[in-house]
C-alpha positions in Angstrom: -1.4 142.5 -49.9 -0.4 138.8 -51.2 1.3 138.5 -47.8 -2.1 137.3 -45.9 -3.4 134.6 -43.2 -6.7 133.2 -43.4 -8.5 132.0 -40.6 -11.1 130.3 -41.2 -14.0 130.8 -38.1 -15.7 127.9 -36.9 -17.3 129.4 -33.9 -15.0 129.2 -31.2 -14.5 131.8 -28.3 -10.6 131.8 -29.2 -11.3 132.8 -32.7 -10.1 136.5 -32.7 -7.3 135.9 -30.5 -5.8 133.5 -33.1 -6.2 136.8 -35.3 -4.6 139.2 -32.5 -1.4 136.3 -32.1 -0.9 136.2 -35.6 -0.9 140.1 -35.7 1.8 140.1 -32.6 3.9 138.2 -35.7 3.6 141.3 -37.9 2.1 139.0 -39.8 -1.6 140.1 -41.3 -4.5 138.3 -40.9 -8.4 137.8 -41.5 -11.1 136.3 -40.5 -13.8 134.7 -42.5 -17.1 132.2 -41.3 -16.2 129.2 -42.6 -19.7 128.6 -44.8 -18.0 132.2 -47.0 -14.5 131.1 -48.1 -12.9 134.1 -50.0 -13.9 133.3 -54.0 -10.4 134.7 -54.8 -7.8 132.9 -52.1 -4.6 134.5 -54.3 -3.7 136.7 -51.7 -3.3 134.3 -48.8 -0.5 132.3 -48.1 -1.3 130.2 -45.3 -4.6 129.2 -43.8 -5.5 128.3 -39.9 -9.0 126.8 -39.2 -10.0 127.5 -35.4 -11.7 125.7 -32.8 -15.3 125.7 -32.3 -18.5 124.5 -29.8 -19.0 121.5 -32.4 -18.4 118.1 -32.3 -17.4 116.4 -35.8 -19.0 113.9 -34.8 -22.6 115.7 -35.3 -24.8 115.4 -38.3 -24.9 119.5 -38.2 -21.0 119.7 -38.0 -19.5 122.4 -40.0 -18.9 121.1 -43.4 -16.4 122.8 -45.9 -14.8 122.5 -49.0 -11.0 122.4 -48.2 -10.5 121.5 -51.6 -8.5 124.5 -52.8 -7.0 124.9 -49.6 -5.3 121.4 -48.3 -1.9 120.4 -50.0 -2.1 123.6 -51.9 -1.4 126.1 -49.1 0.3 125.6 -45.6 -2.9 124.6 -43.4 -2.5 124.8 -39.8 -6.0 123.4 -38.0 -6.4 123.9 -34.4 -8.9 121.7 -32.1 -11.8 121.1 -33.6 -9.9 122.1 -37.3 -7.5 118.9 -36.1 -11.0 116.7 -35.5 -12.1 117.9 -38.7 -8.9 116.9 -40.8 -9.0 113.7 -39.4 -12.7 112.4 -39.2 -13.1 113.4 -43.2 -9.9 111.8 -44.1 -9.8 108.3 -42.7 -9.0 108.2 -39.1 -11.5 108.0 -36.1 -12.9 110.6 -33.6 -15.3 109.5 -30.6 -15.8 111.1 -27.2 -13.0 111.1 -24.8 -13.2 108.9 -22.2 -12.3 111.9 -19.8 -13.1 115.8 -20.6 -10.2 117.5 -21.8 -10.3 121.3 -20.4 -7.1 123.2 -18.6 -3.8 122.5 -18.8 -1.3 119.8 -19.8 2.0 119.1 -20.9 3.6 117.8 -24.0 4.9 114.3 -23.2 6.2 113.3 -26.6 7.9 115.8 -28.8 9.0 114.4 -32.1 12.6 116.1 -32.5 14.1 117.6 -35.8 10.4 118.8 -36.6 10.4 122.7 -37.9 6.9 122.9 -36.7 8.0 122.4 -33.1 11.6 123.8 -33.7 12.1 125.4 -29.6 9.2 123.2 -28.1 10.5 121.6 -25.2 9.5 118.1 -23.6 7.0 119.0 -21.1 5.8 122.8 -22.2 2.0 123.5 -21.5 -0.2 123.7 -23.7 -3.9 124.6 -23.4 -6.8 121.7 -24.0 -10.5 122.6 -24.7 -12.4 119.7 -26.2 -14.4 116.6 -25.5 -14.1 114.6 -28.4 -10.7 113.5 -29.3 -8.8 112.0 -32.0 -8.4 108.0 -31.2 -7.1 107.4 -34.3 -4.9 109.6 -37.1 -5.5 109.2 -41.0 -2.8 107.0 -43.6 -0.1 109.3 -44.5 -0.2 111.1 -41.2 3.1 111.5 -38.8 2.5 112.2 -35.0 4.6 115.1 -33.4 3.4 115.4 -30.2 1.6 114.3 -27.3 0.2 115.0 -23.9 -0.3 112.3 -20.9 -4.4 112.2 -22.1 -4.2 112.6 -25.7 -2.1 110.4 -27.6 -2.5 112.5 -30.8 -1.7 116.1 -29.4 0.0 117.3 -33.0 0.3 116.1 -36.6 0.8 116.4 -40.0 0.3 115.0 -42.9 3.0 113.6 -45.0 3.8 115.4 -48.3 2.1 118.2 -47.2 2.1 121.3 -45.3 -0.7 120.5 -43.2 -0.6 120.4 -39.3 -3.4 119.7 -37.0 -2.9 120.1 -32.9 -5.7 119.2 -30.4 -4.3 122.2 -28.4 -4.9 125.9 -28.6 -1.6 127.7 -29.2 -3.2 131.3 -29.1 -4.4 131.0 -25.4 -1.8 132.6 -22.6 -1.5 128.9 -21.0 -0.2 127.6 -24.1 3.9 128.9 -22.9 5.0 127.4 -26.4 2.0 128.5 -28.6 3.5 131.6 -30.0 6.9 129.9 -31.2 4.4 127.4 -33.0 2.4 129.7 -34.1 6.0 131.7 -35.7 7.3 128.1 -36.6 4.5 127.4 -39.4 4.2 131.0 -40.3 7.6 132.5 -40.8 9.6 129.1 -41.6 7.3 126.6 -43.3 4.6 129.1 -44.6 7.5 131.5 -45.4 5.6 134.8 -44.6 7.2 137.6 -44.0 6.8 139.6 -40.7 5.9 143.3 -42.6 2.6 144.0 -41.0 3.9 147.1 -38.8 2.5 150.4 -37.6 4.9 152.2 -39.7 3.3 150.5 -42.7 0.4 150.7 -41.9 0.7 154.6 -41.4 2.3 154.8 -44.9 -0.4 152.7 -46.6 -3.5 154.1 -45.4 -2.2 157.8 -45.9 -1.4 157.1 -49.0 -5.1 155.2 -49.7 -7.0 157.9 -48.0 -5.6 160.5 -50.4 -6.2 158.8 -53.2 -9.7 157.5 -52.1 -10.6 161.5 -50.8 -9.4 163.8 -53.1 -9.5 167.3 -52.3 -13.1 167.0 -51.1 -14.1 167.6 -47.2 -14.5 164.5 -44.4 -16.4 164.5 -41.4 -15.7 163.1 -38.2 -17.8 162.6 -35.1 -15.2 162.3 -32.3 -15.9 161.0 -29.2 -12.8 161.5 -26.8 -11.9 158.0 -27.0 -9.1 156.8 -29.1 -10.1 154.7 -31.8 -12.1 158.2 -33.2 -9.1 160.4 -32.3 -6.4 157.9 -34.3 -8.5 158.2 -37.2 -8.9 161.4 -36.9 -5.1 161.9 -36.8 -4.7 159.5 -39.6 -6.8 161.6 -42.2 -5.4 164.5 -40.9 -2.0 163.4 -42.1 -3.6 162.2 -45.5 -6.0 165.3 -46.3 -5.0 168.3 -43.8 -7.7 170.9 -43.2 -10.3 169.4 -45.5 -11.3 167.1 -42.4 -13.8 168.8 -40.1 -14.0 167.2 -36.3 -16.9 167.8 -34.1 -16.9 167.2 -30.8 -20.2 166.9 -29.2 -20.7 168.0 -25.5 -23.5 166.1 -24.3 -24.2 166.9 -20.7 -23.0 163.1 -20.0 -19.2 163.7 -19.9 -16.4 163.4 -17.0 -15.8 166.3 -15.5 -13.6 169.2 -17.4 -13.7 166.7 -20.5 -14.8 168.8 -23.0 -12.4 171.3 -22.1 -10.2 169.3 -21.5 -10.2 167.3 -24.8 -10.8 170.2 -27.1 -7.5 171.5 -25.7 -5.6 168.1 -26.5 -7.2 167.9 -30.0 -6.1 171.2 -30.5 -2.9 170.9 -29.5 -2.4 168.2 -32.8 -3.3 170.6 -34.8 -6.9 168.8 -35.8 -9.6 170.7 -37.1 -11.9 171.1 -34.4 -15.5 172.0 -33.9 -16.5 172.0 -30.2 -20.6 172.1 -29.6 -22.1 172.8 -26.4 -25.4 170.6 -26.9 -25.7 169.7 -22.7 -28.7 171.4 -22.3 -30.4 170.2 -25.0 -29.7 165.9 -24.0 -30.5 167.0 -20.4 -33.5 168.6 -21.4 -34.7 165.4 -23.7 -34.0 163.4 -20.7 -35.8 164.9 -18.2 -37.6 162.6 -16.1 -37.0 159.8 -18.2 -35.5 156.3 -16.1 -36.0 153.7 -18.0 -32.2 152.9 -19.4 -33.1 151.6 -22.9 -35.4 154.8 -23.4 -32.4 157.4 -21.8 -30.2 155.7 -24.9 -32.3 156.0 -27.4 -33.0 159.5 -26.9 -29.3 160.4 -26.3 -28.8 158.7 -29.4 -31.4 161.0 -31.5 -30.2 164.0 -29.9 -26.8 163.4 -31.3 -28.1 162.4 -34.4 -30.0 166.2 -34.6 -27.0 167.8 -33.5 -24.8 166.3 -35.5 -26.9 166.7 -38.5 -27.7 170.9 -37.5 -23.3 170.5 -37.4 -22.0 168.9 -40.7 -25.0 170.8 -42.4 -22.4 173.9 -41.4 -19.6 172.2 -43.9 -20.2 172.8 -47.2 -19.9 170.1 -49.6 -19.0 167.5 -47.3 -19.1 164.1 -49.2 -17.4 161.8 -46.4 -18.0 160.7 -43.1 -15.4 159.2 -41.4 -16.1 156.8 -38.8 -13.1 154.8 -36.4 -15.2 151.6 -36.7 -12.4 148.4 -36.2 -11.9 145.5 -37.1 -13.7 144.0 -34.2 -16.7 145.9 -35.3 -16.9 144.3 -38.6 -16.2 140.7 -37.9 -18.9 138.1 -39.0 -19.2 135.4 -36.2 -20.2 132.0 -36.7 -23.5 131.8 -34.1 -24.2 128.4 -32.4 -26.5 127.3 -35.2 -24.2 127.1 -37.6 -24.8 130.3 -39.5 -22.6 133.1 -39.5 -24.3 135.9 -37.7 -23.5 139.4 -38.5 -22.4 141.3 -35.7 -21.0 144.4 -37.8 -21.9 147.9 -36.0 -22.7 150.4 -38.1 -21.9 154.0 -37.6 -20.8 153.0 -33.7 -18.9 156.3 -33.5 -21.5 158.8 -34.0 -24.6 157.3 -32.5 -26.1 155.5 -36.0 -26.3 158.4 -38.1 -29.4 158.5 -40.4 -29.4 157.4 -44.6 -30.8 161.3 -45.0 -27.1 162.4 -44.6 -26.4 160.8 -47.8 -22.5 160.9 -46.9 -20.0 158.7 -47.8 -18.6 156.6 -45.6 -14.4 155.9 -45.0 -13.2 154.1 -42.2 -9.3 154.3 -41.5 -9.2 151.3 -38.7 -11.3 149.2 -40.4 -8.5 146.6 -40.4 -7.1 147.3 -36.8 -7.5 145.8 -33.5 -7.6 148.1 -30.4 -4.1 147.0 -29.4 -2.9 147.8 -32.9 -4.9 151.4 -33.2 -2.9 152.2 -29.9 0.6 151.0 -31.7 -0.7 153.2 -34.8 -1.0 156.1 -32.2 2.1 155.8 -30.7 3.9 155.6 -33.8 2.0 159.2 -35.2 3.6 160.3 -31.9 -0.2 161.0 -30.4 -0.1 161.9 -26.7 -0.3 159.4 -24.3 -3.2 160.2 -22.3 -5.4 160.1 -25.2 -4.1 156.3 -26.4 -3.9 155.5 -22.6 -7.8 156.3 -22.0 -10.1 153.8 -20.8 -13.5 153.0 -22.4 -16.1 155.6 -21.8 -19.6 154.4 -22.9 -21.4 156.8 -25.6 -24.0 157.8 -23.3 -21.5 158.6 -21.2 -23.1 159.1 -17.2 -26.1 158.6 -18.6 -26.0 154.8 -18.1 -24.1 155.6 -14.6 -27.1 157.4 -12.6 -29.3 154.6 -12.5 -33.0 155.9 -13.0 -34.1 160.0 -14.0 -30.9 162.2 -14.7 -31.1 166.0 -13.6 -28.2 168.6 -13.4 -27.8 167.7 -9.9 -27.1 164.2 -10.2 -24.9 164.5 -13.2 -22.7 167.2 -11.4 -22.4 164.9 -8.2 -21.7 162.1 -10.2 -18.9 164.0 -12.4 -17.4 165.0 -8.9 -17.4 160.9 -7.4 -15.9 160.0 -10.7 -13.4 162.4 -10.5 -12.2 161.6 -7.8 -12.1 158.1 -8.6 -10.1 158.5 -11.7 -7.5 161.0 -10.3 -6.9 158.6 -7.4 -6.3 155.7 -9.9 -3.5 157.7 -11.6 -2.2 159.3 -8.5 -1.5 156.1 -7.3 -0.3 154.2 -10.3 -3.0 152.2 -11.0 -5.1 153.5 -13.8 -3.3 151.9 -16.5 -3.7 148.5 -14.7 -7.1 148.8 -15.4 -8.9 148.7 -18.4 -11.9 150.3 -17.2 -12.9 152.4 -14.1 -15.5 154.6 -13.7 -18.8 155.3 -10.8 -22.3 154.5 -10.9 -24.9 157.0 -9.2 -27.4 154.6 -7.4 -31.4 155.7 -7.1 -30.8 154.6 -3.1 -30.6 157.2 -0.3 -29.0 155.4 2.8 -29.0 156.8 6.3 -25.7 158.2 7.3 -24.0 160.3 10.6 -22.1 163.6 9.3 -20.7 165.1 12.7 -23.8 164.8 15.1 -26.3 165.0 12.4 -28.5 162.4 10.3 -28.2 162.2 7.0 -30.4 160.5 4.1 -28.0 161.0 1.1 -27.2 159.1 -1.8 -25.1 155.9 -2.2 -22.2 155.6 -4.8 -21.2 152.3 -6.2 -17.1 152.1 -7.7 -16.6 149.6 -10.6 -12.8 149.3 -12.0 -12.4 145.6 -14.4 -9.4 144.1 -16.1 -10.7 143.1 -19.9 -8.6 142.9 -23.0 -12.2 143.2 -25.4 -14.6 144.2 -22.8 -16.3 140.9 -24.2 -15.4 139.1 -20.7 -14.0 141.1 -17.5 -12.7 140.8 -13.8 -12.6 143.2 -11.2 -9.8 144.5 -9.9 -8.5 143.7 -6.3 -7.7 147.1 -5.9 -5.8 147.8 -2.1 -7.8 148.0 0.6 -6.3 151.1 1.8 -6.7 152.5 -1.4 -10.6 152.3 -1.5 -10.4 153.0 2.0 -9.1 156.8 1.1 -11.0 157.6 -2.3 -14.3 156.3 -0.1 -13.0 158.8 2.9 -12.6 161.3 0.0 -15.5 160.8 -2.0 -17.9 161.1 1.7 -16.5 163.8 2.6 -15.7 166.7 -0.6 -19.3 165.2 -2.3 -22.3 167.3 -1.2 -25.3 164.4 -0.9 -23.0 161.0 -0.9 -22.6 159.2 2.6 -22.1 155.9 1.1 -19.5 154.3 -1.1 -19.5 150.5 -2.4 -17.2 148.8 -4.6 -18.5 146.4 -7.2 -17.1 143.1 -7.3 -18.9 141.1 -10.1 -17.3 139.8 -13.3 -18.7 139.9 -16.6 -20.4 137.5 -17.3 -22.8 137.0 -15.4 -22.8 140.8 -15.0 -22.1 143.3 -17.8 -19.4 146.7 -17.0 -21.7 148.8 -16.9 -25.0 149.1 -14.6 -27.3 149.9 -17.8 
């Protein structure tokens, strides 16, 4: 693909959504630390350096060699990518006089500009940043500004270069798309092919080529990323992929019925294995949460392993890692820190297994792997699926798990869930789910006492899980799933609902 955006990462929080905006375009894009340029830059056509926590200012700022980049491709640098271009070529950053966070508006708009072609006078834009750029470099023409910041947008004359102090991939920013579509499509001339469709008809056609007529693997999980790759190398290879679908004890209730029927219903190869006993047997009375998934973990391992051992000749293991998974981050030292997961899908399977490994989302968002889904024609329930941790309940009943709790648990969450989509509400949520709590509460049930356990409800609105909300779900909503819950679950009298966000808490209770 010669049709390509570069973005180079300089450690800012924003980075990826730069990627996921760019995407939105049709337009592809990657992201590399900035201290790793790509040695072969052919294939990209423009280039957007991102924000970051730096200052330029620094003795430790980030540092690099532009050289075959500026004047030679359309460069578009955003924030602390605008403070660079200026403070190494001439003009002047220092500390603003007052910190530049939250919104503003664009008070000077310099007209017959393509780069703000349908950027209105006034539109709000999104500041992050405490240094700020006093004064621009020779050859530089100013496009825009705000009421605080003089030089809000720029570019440099004779070349395709822009810098903007704002961050156009943020929601505030009302205009930021159209910019972001103005230096793409009509300065950088790229064209808007990066589809579902095409990516469909690509990666078939790669994964037949790469595969052969020898036999995949595939650990699915339930979730979607696994079950859109598992779709996707069905359409490439047929019956030489083998699925296995592990039950461990851990799921919602009726999913492993319940799934194995869906995946059937596509016409996947399938493999269910009944392996419950066998986690809830390693788990027994074992509370510390780190231990419980670690040992969850090697159980699928052994599982797994005692499964594929069952498919002769296997030489792949596919795996829906994406993109996400395999991005290098730039950490707050200044050193890009790999954050790649590694066999995330099937629980960190062991070099022993001597498979090989392919990966058909390693290029996808999760918004795109849904697109991908819906365009295969997948059913909706499956793309539509929230999150479901790998341990599954097992990180949900807080302290030792037994049969008991698990089945009380499955019959809270239940409830939970099918209230969410009885009511319309499940797919304004990114993640719901109930946590089992090692409390017992007193409680009156008719004229008698009880001592029963306490349920705690947790539903968040995330687009990464990387930050999230909770939801303000109505009052007379919790009000009847609590009613519900107290009185059809044998050993719950209580029901709370959680109402942290992430940070300082994390989604789930372990």
């Amino acid at each position: 693909m010669h049709n390509q955006v570069l973005i180079l990462d300089f450690g800012s929080q924003y980075t990826q959504l730069i990627a996921r905006r760019v995407r939105e375009l049709n337009i592809y894009s990657e992201i590399k630390p900035y201290n790793k340029l790509p040695e072969d830059l052919s294939k990209f056509q423009a280039v957007i350096l991102s924000g970051s926590p730096f200052s330029v200012r620094a003795e430790d700022a980030p540092h690099p060699d532009l050289s075959a980049i500026k004047g030679k491709k359309p460069l578009l640098a955003i924030c602390y990518g605008a403070q660079y271009l200026a403070h190494f070529n001439g003009g002047n950053v220092a500390p603003s006089a007052t910190r530049e966070y939250g919104r503003a508006n664009l008070s000077k708009v310099k007209e017959n500009e393509a780069f703000l072609k349908d950027v209105h006078l006034g539109s709000q834009v999104w500041m992050s940043h405490s240094d700020t750029i006093k004064q621009l470099p020779e050859n530089t023409v100013l496009l825009a500004s705000t009421h605080d910041v003089e030089n809000a947008a720029f570019r440099i004359d004779g070349e395709d270069t822009y810098g903007i102090q704002f961050h156009p991939e943020v929601y505030h920013s009302k205009d930021g798309k159209q910019l972001l579509e103005n230096f793409l499509v009509d300065i950088a001339k790229l064209k808007q092919d990066w589809t579902p469709d095409a990516f469909v008809e690509t990666t078939v056609e790669e994964l037949r080529e790469k595969i052969g007529d020898e036999k995949v693997i595939l650990g699915l999980s339930g979730g979607v990323d696994s079950s859109v790759a598992a779709m996707l190398l069905h359409k490439a290879v047929g019956k030489q992929l083998h699925c296995i679908f592990v039950n461990n004890g851990l799921l919602r209730k009726n999913e492993f019925h319940d799934v194995l029927e869906q995946y059937q219903g596509l016409g996947l190869n399938v493999k269910g294995v009944d392996a419950s006993a066998r986690f809830l047997d390693a788990l027994k009375g074992e509370s510390d949460p780190e231990t419980k998934r670690k040992i969850i973990g090697r159980v699928f391992i052994e599982v797994f392993d005692d499964e594929s051992h069952k498919v002769e000749n296997a030489i792949w293991l596919a795996q829906g890692t994406i993109y996400p998974d395999r991005i290098e981050s730039v950490s707050a030292s200044g050193g890009p820190s790999a954050v790649i997961k590694s066999h995330h899908n099937v629980g960190g399977l062991p070099d022993y297994m001597k498979l090989k490994i392919v990966e058909p989302l390693h290029l996808l968002f999760k918004d795109e792997v849904r697109r991908v889904g819906k365009n295969m024609e997948m059913d909706a329930d499956i793309l539509g699926r929230h999150p479901f941790p790998g341990p599954g309940l097992g990180i949900r009943i807080l302290g030792d798990i037994t049969p008991e709790k698990v089945s009380i648990l499955q019959e809270v969450d239940a409830i939970f869930i099918d209230a969410l989509k009885k009511n319309g509400l499940y797919d304004k949520v990114w993640q719901a789910g109930a946590m089992l709590l090692p409390v017992n509460s007193v409680g009156v049930m008719g004229d008698e006492r009880t001592y029963e356990k306490c349920v705690a409800l947790r539903a968040v609105e995330s687009t990464d899980g990387m930050t999230a909300d909770w939801v303000n779900l109505p009052y007379e909503f919790l009000q009847k799933v609590s009613n519900d819950i107290i009185n059809k679950v044998k050993g719950v009298n209580r029901v709370v609902y959680d109402i942290s966000s992430k940070p300082p808490a994390t989604i789930e209770w372990e």
